[in-house]
C-alpha positions in Angstrom: 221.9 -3.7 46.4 222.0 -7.8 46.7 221.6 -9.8 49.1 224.7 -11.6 50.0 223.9 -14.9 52.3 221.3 -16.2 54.9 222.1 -17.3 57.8 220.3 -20.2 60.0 221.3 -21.5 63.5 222.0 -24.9 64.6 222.4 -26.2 67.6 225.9 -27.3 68.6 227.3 -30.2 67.1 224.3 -29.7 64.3 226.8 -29.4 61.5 226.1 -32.8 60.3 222.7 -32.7 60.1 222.8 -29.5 58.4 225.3 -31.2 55.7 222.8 -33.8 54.9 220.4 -31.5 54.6 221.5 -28.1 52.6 224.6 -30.0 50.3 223.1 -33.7 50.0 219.3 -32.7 49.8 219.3 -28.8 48.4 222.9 -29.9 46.6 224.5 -27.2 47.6 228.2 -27.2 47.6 229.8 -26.4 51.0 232.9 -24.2 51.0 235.3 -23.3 53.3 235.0 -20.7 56.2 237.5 -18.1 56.7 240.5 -19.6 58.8 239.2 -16.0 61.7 235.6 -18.0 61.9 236.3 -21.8 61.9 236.6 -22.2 65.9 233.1 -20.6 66.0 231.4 -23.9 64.2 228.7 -24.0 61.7 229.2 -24.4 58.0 228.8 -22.4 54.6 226.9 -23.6 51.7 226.6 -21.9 48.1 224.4 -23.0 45.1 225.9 -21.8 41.7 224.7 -21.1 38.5 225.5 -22.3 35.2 228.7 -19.3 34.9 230.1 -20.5 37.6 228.7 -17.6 39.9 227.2 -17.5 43.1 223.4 -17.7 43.0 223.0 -18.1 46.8 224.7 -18.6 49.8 223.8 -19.8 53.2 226.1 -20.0 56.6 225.0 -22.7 59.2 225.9 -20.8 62.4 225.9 -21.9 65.6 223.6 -21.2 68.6 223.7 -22.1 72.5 221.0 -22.1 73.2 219.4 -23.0 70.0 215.3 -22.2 68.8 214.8 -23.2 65.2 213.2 -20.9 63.0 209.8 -22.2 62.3 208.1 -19.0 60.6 211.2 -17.0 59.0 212.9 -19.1 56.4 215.1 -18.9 53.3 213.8 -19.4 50.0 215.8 -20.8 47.2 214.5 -21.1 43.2 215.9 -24.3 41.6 215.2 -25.8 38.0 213.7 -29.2 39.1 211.3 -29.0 41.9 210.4 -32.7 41.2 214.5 -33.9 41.8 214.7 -31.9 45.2 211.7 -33.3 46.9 212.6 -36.4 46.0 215.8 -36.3 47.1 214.7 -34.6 50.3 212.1 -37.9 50.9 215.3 -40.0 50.4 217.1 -38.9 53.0 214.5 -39.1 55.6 213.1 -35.4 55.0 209.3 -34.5 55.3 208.2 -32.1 52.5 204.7 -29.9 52.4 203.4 -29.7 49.2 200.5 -28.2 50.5 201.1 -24.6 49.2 202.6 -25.7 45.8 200.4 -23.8 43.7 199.9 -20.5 46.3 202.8 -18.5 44.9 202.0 -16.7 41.5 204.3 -18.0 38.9 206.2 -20.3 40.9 205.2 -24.0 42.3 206.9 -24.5 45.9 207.5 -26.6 48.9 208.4 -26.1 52.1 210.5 -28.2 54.6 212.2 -28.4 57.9 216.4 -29.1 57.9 217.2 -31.6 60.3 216.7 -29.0 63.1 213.2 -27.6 62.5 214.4 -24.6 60.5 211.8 -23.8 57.8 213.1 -24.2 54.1 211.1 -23.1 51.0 211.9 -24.2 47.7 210.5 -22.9 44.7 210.5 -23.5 40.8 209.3 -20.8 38.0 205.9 -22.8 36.3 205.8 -23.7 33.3 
């Protein structure tokens, strides 16, 4: 078994938000929906690895009415923690580095999308 995406709710109209926050700050790529799911809204973002295949996928859904997620969350492994959080801090995102050193062999962050949906990011230690 693998996991094949996450999913995370938006509220309508979020999509933009949700741009600037999973392709411009996580760069993730987003890629088209199936032509069946468009009229439903949202957006679907994948992260790829250095083959060219999928490492992780996320769908932006939408939901009326909307409650972010503030305890469940995905969790994505990157190569440079240090790049993400500081792209995140450009674009107007608060990070918590609070718990960077909790997770055995990893260093981390956590952070909210642009709609309060909690976000962990994670990078093997060295």
């Amino acid at each position: 078994m693998r996991l094949h995406h996450v999913q995370v709710a938006v509220p309508p109209g979020g999509e933009d938000v949700a741009r600037l926050f999973y392709a411009d700050g996580l760069g993730m790529a987003e890629v088209d929906k199936p032509a069946d799911l468009v009229a439903r809204g949202g957006a679907w973002f994948r992260a790829y690895d250095d083959h060219g295949a999928v490492a992780a996928e996320l769908h932006v859904g939408v939901e009326d009415p909307f409650a972010p997620a503030r305890k469940a969350h995905p969790a994505f492994v990157v190569d440079d923690l240090g790049k993400v959080v500081a792209r995140l801090r450009e674009l107007g995102f608060d990070v918590d580095e609070s718990q960077r050193d909790s997770f055995p062999g990893h260093v981390r962050f956590h952070a909210f999308d642009g709609h309060g949906n909690r976000v962990e990011v994670l990078q093997v230690a060295d």
